[in-house]
C-alpha positions as CSV (number, residue, x, y, z in Angstrom):
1,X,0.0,0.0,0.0
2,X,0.9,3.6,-0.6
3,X,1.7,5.9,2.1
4,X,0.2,8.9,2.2
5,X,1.7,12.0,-0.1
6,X,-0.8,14.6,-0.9
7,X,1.8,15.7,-3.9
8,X,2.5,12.1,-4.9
9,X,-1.3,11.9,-5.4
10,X,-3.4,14.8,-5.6
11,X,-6.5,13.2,-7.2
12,X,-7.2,11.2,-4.1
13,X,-9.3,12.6,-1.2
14,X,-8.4,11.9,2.1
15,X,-10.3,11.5,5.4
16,X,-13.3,11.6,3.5
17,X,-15.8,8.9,1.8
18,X,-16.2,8.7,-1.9
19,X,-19.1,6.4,-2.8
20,X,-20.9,3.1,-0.7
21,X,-21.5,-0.5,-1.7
22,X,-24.1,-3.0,-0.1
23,X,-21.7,-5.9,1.2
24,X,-23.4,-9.1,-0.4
25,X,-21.1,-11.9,1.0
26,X,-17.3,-12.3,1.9
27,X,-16.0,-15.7,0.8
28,X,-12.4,-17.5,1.9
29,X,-10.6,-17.4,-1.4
30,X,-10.1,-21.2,-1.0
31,X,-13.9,-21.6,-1.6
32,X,-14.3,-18.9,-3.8
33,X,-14.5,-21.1,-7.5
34,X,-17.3,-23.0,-5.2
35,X,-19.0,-20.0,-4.5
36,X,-18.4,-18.2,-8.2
37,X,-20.0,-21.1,-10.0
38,X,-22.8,-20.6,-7.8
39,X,-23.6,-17.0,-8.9
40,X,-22.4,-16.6,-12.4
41,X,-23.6,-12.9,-12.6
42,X,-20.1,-11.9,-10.5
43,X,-17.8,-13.0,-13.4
44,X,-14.8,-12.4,-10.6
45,X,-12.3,-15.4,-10.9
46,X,-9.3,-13.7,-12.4
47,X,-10.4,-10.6,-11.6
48,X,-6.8,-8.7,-10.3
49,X,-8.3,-7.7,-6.6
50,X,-9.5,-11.2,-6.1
51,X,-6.5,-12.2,-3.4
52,X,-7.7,-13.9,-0.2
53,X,-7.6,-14.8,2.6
54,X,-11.3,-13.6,2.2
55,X,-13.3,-12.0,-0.9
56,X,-15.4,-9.4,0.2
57,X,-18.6,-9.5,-2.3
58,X,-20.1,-6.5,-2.8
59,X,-23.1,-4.4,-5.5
60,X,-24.8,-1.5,-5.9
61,X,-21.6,0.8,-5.7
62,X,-22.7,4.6,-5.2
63,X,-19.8,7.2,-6.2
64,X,-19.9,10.6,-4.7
65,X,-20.0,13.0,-7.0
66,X,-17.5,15.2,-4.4
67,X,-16.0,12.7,-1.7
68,X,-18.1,13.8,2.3
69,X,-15.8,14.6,4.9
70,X,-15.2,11.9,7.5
71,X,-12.9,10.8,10.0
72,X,-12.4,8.0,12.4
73,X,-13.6,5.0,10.8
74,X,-11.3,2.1,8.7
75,X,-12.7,-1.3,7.5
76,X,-16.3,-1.6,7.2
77,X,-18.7,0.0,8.9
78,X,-22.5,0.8,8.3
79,X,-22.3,4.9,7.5
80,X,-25.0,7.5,7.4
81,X,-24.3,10.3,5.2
82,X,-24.1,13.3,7.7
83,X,-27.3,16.2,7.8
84,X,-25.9,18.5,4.8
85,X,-28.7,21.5,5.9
């Protein structure tokens, strides 16, 4: 992983959210061509960030438009978008 450099790379926002998924399932990799032939739709198997120990299966991916401000929460976590008025 990177460290962070704000002038190594400017595009990203920091300490902020950019978008939301809806976590469908997370998988050990070992099981994962079990799984996979299960559900064809998620055509995933040599997809580049399918690395284990687990697979973390998500949809419905929302992207910001402008990342939200937020601090103090890494991993997974269920977020509510804070009052903007």
């Amino acid at each position: 992983m990177f460290a962070h450099d704000d002038r190594k790379w400017p595009e990203l926002a920091y300490g902020a959210v950019a978008g939301t998924v809806e976590v469908v399932d997370c998988v050990a990799l070992e099981d994962f061509p079990k799984w996979a032939a299960k559900h064809p739709a998620y055509d995933l198997m040599d997809h580049k960030h399918v690395e284990g120990p687990y697979c973390i299966i998500v949809k419905n991916p929302i992207r910001f438009a402008q990342p939200v401000p937020y601090k103090g929460a890494l991993g997974l976590w269920e977020w509510e978008a804070p009052c903007t008025e």
